[in-house]
Every structure is written in C-alpha cells, then in structure tokens.
CHARMM-style PDB file with segment names, atoms N, HN, CA, C and O in Angstrom:
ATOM      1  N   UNK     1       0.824  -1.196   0.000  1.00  0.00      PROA
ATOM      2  CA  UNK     1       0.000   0.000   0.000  1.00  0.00      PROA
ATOM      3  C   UNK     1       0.865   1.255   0.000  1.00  0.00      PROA
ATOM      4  O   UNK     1       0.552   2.347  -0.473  1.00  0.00      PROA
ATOM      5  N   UNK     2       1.805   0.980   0.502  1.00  0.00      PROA
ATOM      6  HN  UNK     2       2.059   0.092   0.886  1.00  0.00      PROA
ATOM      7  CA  UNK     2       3.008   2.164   0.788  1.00  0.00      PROA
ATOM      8  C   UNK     2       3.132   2.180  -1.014  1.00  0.00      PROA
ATOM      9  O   UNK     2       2.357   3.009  -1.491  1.00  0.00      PROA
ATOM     10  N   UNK     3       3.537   1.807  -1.530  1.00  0.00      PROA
ATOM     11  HN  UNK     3       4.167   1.134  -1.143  1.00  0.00      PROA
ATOM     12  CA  UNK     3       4.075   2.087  -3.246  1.00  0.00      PROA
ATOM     13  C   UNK     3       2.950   2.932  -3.360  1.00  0.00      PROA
ATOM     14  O   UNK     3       3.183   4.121  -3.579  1.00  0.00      PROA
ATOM     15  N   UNK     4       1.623   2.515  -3.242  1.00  0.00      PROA
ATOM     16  HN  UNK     4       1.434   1.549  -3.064  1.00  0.00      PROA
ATOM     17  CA  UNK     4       0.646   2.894  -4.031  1.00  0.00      PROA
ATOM     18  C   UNK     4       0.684   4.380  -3.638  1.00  0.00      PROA
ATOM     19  O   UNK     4       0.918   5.207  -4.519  1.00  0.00      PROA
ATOM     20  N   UNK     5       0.450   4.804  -2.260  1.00  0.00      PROA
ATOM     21  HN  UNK     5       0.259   4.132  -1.544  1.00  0.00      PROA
ATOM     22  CA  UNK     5       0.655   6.033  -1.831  1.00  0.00      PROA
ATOM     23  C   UNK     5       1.808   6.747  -2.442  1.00  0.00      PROA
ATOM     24  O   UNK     5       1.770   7.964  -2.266  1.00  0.00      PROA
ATOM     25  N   UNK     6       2.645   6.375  -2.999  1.00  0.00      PROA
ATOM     26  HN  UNK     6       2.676   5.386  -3.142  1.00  0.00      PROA
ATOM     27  CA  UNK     6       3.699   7.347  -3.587  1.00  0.00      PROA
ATOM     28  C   UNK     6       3.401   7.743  -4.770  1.00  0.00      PROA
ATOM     29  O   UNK     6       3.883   8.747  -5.295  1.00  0.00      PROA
ATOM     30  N   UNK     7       2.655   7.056  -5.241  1.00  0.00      PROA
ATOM     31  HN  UNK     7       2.262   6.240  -4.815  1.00  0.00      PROA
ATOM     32  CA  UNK     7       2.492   7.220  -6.760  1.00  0.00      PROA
ATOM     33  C   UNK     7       2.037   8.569  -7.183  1.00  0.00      PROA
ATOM     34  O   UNK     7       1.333   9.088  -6.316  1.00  0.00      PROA
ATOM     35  N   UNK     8       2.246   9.426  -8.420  1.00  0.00      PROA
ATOM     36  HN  UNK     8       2.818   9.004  -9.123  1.00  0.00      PROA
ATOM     37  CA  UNK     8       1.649  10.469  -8.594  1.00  0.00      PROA
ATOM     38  C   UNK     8       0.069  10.753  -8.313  1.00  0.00      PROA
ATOM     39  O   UNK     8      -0.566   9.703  -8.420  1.00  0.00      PROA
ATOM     40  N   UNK     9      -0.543  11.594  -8.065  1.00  0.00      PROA
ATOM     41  HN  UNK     9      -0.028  12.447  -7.978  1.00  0.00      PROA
ATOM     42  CA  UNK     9      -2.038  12.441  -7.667  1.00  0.00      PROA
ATOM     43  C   UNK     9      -2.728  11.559  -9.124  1.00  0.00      PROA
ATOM     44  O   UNK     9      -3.506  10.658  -8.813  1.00  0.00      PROA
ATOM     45  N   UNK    10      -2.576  11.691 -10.110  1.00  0.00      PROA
ATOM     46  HN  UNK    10      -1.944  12.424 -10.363  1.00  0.00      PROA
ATOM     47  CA  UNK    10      -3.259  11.876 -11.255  1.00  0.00      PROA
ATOM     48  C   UNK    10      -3.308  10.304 -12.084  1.00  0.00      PROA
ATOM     49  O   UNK    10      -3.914   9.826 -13.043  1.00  0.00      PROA
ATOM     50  N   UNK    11      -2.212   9.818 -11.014  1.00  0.00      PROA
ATOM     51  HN  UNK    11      -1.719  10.207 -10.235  1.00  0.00      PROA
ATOM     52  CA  UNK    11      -2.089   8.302 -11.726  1.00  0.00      PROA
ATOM     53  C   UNK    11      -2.885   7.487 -10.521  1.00  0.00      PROA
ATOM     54  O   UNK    11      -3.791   6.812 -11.011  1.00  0.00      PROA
ATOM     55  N   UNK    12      -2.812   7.384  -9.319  1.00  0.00      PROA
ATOM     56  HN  UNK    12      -2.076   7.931  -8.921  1.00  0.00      PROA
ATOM     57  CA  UNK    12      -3.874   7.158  -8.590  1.00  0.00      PROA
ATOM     58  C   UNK    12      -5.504   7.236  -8.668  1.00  0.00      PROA
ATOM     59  O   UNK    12      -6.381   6.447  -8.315  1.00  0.00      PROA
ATOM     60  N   UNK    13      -5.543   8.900  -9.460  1.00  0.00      PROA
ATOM     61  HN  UNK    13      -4.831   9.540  -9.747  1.00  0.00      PROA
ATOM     62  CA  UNK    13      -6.984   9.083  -9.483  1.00  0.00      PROA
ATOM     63  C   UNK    13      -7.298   7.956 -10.871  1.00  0.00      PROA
ATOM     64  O   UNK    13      -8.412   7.436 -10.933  1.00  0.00      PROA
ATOM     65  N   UNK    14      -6.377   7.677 -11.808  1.00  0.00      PROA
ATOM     66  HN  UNK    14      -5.471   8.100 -11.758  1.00  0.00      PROA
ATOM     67  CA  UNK    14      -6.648   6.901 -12.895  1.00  0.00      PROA
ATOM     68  C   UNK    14      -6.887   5.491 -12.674  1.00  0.00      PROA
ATOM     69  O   UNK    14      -7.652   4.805 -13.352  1.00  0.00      PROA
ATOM     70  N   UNK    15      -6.051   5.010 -11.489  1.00  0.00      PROA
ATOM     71  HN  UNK    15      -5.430   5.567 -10.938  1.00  0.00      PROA
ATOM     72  CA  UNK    15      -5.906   3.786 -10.927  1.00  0.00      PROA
ATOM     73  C   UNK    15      -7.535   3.480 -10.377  1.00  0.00      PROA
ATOM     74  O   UNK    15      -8.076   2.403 -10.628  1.00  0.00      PROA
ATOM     75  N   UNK    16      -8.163   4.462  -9.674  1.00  0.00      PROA
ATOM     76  HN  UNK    16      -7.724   5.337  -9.470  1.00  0.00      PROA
ATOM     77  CA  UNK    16      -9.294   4.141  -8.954  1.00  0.00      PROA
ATOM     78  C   UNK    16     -10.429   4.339  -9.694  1.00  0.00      PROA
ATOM     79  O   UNK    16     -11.425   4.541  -8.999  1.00  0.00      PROA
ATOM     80  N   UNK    17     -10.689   4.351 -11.461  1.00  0.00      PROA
ATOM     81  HN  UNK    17      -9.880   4.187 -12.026  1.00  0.00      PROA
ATOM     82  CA  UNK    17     -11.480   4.262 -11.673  1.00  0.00      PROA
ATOM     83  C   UNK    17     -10.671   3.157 -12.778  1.00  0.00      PROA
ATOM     84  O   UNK    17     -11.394   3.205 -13.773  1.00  0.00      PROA
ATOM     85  N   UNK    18      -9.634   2.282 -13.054  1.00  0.00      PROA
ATOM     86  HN  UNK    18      -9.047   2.242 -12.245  1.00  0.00      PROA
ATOM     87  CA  UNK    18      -9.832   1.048 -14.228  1.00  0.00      PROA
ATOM     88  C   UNK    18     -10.098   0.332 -13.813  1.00  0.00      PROA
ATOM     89  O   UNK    18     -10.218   0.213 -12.593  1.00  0.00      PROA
ATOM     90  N   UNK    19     -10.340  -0.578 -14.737  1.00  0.00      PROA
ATOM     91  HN  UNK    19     -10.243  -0.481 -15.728  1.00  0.00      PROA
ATOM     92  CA  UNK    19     -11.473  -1.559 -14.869  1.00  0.00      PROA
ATOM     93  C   UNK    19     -10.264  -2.984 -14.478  1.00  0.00      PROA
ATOM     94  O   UNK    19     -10.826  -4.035 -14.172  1.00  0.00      PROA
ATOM     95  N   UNK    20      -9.080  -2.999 -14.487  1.00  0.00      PROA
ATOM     96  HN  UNK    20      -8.623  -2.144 -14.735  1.00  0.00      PROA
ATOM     97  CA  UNK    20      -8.328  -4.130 -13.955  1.00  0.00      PROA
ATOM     98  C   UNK    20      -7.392  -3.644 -12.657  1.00  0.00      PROA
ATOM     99  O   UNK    20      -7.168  -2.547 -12.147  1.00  0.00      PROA
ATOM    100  N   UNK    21      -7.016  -4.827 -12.417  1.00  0.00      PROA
ATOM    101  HN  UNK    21      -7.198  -5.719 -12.832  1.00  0.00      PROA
ATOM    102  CA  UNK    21      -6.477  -4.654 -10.963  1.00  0.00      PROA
ATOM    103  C   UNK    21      -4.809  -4.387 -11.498  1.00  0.00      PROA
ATOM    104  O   UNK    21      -4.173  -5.307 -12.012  1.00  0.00      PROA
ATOM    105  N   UNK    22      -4.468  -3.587 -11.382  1.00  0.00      PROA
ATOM    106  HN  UNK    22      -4.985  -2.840 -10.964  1.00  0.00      PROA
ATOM    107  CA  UNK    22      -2.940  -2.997 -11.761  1.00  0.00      PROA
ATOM    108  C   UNK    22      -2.161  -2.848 -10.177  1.00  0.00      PROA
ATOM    109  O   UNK    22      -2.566  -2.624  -9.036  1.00  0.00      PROA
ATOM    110  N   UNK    23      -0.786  -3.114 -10.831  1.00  0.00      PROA
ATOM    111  HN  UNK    23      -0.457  -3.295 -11.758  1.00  0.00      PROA
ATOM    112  CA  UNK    23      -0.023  -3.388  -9.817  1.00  0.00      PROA
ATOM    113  C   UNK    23       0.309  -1.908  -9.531  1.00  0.00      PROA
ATOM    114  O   UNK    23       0.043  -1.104 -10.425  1.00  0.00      PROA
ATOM    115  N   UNK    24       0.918  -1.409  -8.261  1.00  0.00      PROA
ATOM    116  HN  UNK    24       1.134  -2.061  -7.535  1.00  0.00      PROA
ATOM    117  CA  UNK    24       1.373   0.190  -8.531  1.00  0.00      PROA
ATOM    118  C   UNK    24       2.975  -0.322  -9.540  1.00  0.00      PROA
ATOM    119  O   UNK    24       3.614   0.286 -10.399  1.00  0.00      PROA
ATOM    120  N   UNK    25       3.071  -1.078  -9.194  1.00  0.00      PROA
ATOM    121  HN  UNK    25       2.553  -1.572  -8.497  1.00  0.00      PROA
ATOM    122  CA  UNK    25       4.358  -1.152 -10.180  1.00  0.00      PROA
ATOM    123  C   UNK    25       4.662  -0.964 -11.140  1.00  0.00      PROA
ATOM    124  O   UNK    25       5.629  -0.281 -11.479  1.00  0.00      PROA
ATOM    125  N   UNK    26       3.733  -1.655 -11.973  1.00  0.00      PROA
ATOM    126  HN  UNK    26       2.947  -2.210 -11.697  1.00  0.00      PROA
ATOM    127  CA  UNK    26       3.240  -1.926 -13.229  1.00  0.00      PROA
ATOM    128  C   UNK    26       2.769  -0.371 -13.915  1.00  0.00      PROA
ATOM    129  O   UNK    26       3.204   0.263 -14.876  1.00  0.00      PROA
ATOM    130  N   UNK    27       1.558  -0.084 -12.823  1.00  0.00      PROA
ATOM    131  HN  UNK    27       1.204  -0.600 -12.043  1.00  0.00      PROA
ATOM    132  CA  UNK    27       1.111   1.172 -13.273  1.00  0.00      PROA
ATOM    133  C   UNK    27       2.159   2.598 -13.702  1.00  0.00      PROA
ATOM    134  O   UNK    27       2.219   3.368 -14.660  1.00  0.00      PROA
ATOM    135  N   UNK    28       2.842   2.438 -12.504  1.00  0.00      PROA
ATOM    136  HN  UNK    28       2.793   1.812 -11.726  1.00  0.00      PROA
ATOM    137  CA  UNK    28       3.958   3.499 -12.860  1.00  0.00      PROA
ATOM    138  C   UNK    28       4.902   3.347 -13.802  1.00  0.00      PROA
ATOM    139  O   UNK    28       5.271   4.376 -14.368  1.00  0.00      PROA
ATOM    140  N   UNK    29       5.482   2.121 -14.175  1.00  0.00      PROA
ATOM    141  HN  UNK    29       5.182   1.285 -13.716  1.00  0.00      PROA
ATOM    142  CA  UNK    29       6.210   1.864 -15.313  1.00  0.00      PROA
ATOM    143  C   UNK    29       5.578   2.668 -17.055  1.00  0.00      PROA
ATOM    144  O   UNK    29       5.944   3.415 -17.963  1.00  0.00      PROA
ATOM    145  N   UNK    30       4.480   1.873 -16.613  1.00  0.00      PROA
ATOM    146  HN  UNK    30       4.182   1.267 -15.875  1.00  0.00      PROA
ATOM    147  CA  UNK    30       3.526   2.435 -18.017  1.00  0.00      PROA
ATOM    148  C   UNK    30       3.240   4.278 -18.345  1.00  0.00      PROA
ATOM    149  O   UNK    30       3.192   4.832 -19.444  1.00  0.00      PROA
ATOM    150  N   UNK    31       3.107   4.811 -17.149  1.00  0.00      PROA
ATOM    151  HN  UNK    31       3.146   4.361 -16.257  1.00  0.00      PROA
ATOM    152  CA  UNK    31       2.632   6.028 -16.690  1.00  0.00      PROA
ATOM    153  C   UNK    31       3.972   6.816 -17.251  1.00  0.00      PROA
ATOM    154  O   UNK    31       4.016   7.674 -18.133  1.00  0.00      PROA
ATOM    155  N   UNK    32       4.814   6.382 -16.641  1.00  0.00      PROA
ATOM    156  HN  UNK    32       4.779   5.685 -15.924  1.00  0.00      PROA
ATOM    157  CA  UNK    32       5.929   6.847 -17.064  1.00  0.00      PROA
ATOM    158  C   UNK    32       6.418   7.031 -18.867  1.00  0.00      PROA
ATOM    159  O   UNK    32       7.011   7.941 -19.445  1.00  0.00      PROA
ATOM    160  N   UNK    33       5.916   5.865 -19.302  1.00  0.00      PROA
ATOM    161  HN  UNK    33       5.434   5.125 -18.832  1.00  0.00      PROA
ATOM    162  CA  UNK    33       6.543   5.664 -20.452  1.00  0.00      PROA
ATOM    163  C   UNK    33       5.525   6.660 -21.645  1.00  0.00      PROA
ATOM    164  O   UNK    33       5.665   6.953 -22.832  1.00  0.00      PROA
ATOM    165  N   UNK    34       4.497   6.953 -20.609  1.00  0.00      PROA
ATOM    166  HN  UNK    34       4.382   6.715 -19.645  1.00  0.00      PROA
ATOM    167  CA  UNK    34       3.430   7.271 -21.608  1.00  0.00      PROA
ATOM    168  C   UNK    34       3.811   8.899 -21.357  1.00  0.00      PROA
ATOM    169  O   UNK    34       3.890   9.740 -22.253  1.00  0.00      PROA
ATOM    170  N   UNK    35       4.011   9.116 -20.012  1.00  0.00      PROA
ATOM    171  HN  UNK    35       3.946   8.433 -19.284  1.00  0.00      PROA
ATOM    172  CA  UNK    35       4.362  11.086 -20.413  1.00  0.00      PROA
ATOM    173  C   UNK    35       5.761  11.149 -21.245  1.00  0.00      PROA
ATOM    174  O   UNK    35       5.962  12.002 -22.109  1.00  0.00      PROA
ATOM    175  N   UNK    36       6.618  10.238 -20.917  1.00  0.00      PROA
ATOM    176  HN  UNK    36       6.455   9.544 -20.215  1.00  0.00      PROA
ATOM    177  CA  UNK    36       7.846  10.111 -22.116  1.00  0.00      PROA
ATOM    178  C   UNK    36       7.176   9.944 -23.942  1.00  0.00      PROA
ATOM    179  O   UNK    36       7.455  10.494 -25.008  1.00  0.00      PROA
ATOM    180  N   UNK    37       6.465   9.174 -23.625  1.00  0.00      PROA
ATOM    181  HN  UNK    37       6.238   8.727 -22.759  1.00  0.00      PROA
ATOM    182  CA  UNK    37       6.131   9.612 -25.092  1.00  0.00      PROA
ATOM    183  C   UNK    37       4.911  10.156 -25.825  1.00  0.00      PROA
ATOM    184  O   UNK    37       4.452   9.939 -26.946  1.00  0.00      PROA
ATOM    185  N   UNK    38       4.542  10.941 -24.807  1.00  0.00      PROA
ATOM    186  HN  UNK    38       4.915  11.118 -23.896  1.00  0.00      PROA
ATOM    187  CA  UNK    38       3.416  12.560 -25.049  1.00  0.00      PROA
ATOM    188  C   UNK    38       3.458  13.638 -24.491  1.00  0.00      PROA
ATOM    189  O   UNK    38       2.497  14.298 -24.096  1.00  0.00      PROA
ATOM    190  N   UNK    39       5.341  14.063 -24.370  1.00  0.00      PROA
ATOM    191  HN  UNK    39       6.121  13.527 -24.691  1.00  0.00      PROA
ATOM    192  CA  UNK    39       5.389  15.379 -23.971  1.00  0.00      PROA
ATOM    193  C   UNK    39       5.112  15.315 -22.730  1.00  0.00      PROA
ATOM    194  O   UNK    39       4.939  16.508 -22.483  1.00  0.00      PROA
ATOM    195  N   UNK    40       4.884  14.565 -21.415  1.00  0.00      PROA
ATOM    196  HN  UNK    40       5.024  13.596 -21.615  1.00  0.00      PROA
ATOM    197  CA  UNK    40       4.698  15.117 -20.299  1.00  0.00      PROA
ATOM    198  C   UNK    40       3.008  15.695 -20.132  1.00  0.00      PROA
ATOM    199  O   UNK    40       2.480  16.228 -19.156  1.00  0.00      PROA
ATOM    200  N   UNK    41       2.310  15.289 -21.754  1.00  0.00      PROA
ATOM    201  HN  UNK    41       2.739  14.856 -22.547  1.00  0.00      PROA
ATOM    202  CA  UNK    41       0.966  15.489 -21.712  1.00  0.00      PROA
ATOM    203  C   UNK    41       0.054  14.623 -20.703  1.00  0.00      PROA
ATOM    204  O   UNK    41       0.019  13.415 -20.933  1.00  0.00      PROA
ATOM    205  N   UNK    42      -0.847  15.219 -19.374  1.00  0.00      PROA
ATOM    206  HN  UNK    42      -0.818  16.201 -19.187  1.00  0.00      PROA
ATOM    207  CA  UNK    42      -1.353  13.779 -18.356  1.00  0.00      PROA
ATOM    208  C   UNK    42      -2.290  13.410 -19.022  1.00  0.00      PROA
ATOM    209  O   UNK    42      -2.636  12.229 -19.017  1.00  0.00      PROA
ATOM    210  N   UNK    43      -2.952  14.407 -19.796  1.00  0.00      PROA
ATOM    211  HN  UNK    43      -2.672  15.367 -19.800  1.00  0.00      PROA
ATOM    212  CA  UNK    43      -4.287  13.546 -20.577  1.00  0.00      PROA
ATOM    213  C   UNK    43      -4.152  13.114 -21.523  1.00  0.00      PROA
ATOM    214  O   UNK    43      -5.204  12.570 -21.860  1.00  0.00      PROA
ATOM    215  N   UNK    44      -3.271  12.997 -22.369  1.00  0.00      PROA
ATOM    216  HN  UNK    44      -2.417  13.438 -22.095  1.00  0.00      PROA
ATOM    217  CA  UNK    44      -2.711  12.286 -23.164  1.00  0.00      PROA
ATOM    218  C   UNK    44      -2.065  10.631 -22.565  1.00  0.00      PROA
ATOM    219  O   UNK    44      -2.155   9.519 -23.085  1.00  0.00      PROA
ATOM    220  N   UNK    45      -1.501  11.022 -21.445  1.00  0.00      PROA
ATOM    221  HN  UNK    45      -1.428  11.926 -21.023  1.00  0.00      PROA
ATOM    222  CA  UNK    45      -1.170   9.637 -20.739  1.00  0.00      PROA
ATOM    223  C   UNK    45      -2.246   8.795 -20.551  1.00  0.00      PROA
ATOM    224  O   UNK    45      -2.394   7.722 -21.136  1.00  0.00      PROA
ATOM    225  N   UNK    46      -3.273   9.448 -19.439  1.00  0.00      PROA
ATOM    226  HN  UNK    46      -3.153  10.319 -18.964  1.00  0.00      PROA
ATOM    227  CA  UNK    46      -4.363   8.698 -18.826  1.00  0.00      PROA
ATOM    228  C   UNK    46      -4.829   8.187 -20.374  1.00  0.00      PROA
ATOM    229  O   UNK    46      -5.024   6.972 -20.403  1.00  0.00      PROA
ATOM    230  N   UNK    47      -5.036   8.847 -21.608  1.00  0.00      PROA
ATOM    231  HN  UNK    47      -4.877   9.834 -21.585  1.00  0.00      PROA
ATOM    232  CA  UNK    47      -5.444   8.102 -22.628  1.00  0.00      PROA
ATOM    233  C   UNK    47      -5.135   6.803 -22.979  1.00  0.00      PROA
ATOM    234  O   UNK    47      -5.811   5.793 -23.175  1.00  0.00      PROA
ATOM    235  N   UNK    48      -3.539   7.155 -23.028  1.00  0.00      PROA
ATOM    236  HN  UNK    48      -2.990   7.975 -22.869  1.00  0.00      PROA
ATOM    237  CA  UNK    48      -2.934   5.681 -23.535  1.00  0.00      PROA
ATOM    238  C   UNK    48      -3.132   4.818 -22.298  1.00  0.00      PROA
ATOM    239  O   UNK    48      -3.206   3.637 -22.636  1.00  0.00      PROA
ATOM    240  N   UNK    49      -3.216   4.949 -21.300  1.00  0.00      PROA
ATOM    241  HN  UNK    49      -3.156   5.908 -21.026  1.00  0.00      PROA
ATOM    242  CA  UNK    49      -3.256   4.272 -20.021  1.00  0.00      PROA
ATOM    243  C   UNK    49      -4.800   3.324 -20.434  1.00  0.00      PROA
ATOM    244  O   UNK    49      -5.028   2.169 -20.073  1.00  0.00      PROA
ATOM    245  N   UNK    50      -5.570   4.073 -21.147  1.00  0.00      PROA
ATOM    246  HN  UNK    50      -5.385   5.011 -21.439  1.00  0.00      PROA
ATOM    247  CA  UNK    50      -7.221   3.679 -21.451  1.00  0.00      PROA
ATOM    248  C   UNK    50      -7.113   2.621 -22.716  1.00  0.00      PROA
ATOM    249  O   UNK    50      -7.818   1.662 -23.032  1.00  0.00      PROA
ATOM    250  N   UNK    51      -6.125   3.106 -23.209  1.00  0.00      PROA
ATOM    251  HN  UNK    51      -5.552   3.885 -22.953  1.00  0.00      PROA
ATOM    252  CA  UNK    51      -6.034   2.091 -24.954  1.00  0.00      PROA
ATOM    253  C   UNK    51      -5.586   0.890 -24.448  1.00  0.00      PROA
ATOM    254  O   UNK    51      -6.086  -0.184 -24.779  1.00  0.00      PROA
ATOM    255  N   UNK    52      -4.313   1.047 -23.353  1.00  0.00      PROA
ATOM    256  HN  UNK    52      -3.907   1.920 -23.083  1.00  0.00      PROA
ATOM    257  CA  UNK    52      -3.677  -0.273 -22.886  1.00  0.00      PROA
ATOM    258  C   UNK    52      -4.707  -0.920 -22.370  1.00  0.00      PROA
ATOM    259  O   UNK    52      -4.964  -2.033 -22.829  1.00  0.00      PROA
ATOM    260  N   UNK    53      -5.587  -0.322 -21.218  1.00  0.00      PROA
ATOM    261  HN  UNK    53      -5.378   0.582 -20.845  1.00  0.00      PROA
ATOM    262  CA  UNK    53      -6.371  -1.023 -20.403  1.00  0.00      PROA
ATOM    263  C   UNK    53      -7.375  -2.051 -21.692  1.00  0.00      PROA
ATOM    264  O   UNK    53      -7.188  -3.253 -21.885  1.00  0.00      PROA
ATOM    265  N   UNK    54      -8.327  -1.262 -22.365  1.00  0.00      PROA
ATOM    266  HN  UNK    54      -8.479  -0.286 -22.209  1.00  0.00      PROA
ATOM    267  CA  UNK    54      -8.899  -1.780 -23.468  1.00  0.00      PROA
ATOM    268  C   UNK    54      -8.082  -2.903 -24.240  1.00  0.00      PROA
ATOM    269  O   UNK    54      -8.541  -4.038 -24.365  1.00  0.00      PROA
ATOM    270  N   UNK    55      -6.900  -2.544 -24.728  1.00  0.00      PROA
ATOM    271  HN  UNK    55      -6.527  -1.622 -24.627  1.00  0.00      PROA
ATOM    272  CA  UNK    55      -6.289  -3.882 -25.705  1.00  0.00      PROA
ATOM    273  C   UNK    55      -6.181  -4.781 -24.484  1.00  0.00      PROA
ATOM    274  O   UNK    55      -6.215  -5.930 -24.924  1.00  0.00      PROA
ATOM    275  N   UNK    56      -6.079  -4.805 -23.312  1.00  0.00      PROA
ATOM    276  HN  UNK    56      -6.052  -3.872 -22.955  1.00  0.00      PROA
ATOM    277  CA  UNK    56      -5.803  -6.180 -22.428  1.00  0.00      PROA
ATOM    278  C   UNK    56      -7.196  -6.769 -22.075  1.00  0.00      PROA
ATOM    279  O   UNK    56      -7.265  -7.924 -21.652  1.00  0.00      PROA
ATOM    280  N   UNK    57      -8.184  -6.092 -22.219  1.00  0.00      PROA
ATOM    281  HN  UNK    57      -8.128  -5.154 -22.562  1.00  0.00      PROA
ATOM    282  CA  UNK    57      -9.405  -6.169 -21.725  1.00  0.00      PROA
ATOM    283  C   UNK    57     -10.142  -7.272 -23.134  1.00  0.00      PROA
ATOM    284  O   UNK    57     -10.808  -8.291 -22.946  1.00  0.00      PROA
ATOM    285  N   UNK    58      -9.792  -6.720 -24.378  1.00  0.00      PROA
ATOM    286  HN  UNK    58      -9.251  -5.892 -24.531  1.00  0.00      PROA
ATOM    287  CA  UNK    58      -9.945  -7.644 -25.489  1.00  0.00      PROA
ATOM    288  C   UNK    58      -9.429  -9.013 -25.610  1.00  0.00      PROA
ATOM    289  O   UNK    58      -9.875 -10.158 -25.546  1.00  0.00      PROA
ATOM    290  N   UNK    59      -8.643  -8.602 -25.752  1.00  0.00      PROA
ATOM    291  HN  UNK    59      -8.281  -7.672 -25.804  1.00  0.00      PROA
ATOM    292  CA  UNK    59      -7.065  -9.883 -25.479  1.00  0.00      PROA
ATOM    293  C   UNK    59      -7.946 -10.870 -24.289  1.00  0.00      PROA
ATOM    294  O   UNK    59      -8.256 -12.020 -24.602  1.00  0.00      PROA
ATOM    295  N   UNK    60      -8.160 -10.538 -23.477  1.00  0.00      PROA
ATOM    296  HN  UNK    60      -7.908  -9.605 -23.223  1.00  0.00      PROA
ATOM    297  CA  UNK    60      -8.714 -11.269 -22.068  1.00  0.00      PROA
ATOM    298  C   UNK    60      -9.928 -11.764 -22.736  1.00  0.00      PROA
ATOM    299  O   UNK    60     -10.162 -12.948 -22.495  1.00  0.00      PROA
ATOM    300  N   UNK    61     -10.801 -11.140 -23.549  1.00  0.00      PROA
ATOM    301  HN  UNK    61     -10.612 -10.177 -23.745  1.00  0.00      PROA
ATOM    302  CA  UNK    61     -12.381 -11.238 -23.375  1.00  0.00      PROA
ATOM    303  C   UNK    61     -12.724 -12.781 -23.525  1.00  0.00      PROA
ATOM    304  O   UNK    61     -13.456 -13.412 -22.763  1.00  0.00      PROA
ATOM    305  N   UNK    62     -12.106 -13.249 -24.578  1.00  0.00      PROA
ATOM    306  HN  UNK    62     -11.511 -12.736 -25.198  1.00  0.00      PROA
ATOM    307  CA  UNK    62     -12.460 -14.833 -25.168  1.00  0.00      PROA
ATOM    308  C   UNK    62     -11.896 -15.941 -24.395  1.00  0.00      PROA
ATOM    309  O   UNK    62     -12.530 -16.993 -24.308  1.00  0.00      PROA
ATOM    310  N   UNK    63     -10.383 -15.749 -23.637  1.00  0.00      PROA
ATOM    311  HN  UNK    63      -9.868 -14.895 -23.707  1.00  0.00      PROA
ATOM    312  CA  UNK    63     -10.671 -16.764 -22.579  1.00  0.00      PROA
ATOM    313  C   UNK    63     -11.000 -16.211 -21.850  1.00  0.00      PROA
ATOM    314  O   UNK    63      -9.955 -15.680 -21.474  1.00  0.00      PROA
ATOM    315  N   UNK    64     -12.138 -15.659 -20.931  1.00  0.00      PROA
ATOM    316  HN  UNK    64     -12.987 -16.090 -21.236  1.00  0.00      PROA
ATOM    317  CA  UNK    64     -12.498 -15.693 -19.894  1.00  0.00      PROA
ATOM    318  C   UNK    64     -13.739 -16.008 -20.074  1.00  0.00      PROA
ATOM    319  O   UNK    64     -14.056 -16.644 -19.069  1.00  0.00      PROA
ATOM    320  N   UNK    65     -14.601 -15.934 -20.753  1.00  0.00      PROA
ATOM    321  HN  UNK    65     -14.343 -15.418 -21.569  1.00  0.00      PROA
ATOM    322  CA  UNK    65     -16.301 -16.204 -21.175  1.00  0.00      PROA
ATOM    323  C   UNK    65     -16.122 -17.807 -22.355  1.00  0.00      PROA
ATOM    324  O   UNK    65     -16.979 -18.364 -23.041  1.00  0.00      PROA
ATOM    325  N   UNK    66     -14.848 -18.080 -22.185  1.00  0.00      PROA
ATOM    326  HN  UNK    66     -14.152 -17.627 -21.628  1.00  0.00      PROA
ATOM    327  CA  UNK    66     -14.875 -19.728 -23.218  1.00  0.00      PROA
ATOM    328  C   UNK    66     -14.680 -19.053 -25.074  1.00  0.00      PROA
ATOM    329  O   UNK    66     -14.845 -19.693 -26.113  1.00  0.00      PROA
ATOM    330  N   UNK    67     -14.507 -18.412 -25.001  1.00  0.00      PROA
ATOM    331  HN  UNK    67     -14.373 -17.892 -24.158  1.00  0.00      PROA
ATOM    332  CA  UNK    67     -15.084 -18.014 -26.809  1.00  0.00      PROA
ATOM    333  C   UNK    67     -13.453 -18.329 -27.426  1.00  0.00      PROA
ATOM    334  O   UNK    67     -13.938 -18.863 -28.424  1.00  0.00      PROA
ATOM    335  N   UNK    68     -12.673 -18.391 -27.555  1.00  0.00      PROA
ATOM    336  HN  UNK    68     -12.279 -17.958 -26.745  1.00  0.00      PROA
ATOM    337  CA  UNK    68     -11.819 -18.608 -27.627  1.00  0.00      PROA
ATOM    338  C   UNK    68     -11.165 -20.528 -27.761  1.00  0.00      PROA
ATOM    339  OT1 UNK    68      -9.961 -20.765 -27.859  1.00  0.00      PROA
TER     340      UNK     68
END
C-alpha cells in the first residue's frame, strides 16, 4: 500500500477508476513511459493508459467467457 501512496495524484486518481487490478508497479512503469512519449501530456497519458487497459481487456475477453 506504501508504493501505491507514492504514486503520482493523477495516476492514482486513474488507478481508482480502471477496470483491472494494476499493480502500482506496473502502473507506474507504463505512466511513465506514456508522459515520455506525449510530452509530459497527463491527458494524453491517462489516454494511452485507457487504450492499454482496453487492448488487455480484449485480449482477455475470449478466454475468460470460453469463446476462444
């Protein structure tokens, strides 16, 4: 819980509304990589933070409901 508390204001508030259970680890790795590659833009981050969440959420959909 201690990691999680360190984490930036804006990546937390992003954390508490996705839809998967993210590690703070994980999260910050990504967070990071995403203001590195949008200028330090946060809404641009939290975006890609939303595309990732979505492509894993797809990727997941068929084995978890059998379709696959």
């Amino acid at each position: 819980m201690a990691m999680y508390d360190r984490l930036p204001s804006d990546l937390r508030e992003w954390l508490r509304q996705a839809a998967l259970p993210w590690s703070p680890r994980s999260a910050l790795r990504v967070w990071r990589a995403a203001l590195k590659k949008h200028g330090n833009d946060r809404a641009a981050a939290h975006a890609y933070l939303n595309q990732i969440e979505l492509k894993a959420l797809k990727r997941d959909f068929g084995k978890v409901w059998g379709l696959e």
